[in-house]
Structures are given as structure tokens and as C-alpha cells.
N, C-alpha and C positions, 0 to 999 in steps of 0.2 A: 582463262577461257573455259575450263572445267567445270566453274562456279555458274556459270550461265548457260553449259549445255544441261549441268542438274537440275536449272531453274526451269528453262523450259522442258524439258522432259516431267518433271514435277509439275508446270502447271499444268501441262494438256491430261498427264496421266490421274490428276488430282480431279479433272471435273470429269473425265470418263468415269472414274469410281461413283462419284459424286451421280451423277444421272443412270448409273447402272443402279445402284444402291435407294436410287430412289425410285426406280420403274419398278424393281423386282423384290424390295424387301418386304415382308408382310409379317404381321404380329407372330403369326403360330411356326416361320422359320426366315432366316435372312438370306434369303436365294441370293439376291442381288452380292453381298459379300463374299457367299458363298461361290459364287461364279466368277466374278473378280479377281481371288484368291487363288483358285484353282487355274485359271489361264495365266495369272501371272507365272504359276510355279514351272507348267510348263514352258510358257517363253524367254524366263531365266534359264531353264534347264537350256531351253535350246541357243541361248545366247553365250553359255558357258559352254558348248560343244562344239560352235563354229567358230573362226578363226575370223575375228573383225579387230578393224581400227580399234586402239583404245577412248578415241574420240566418241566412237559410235557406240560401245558399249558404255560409256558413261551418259551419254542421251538418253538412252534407251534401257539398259540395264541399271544404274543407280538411278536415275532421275526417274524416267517414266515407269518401271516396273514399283523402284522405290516408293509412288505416290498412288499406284494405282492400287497396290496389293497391301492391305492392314493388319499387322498381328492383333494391332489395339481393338482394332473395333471388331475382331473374331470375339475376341475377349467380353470385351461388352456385350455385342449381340449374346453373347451364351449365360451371360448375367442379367440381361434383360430377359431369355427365356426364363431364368432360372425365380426370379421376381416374379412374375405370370403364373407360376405353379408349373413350368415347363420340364421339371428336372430332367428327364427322360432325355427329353428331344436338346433341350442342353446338351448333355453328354455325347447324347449322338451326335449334334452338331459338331465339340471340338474333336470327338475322334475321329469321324469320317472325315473333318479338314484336313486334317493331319496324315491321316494314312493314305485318302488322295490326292492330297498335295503334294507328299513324299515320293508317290510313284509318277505320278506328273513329273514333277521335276525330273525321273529317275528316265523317263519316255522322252524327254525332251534335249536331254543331253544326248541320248541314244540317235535319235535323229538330227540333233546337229551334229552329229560326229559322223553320219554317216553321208552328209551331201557334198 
């Protein structure tokens, strides 16, 4: 049963990345991923703060957060900047992922612990 609430949490979460990433990413920065990334971390954080079925966190927190939010493709989009003559905006891309992604997450546990 687990193998199928990952698939479908995976599909749905996989073509929401998929049509975010393709409205919002643009040559000089990849908003689209970048946005993606960032709301995944905080709705793990806050999926790891509230007290749900393990059913529903495998929906939802491995499958759907799993397919929505990409280390791989931060990675590449920062190498695709970096190919472009981007280095700059490269850099700031993976750091500002990271140090917002971190606090996200850090804000989302915060309020799932507190409802």
C-alpha cells in the first residue's frame, strides 16, 4: 500500500514541479525551482511538526513533497547559470536555496508544532 500512496503522491507532485518550472524558470534565474524548493521545505517542515497518520505522511511527505521539490535540478539550474557566464547569480542561487530553504523548514516545523 505504501508503494502506491509514493506513486501517486509522486505523480501529482511531479507534474506540479513540472508546470511550475515551466511557467517561472527563465534563462537569467530559475524562479520556477526556486519556488518549488522553497514551499516544499517549508511543508516538510510542517509535516514533520504535526502528528499525522503514517499513511498520510508517506502521500504527502515522501511521494508528493519527494517529486515536487529537486536537489538535482537546484544543481543543474546553478550549472546552467554557471555555462551562461552566470557565476555570480549561480552562487547566489545555491546559497540563498539553502539558507532559505533551511529556515523554511525551520518555520514550518515551528508551526506544525504549534496547531
Amino acid at each position: 500500500m505504501s508503494i502506491l500512496l509514493v506513486a501517486a503522491g509522486g505523480f501529482i507532485g511531479a507534474i506540479i514541479r513540472f508546470m511550475i518550472s515551466r511557467k517561472f524558470n527563465r534563462p537569467k534565474f530559475p524562479a520556477g525551482t526556486f519556488l518549488v524548493n522553497m514551499a516544499g521545505a517549508f511543508l516538510l517542515g510542517f509535516l514533520g511538526g504535526i502528528t499525522i497518520p503514517q499513511p498520510i505522511y508517506v502521500l504527502f511527505g515522501t511521494g508528493f513533497m519527494g517529486a515536487l521539490t529537486t536537489f538535482s535540478t537546484l544543481h543543474l539550474d546553478a550549472e546552467q547559470l554557471k555555462k551562461t557566464g552566470q557565476m555570480r547569480r549561480s552562487y547566489f542561487y545555491l546559497i540563498f536555496s539553502y539558507f532559505i530553504g533551511i529556515i523554511l523548514s525551520f518555520i514550518g516545523v515551528i508551526v506544525g508544532t504549534s496547531i
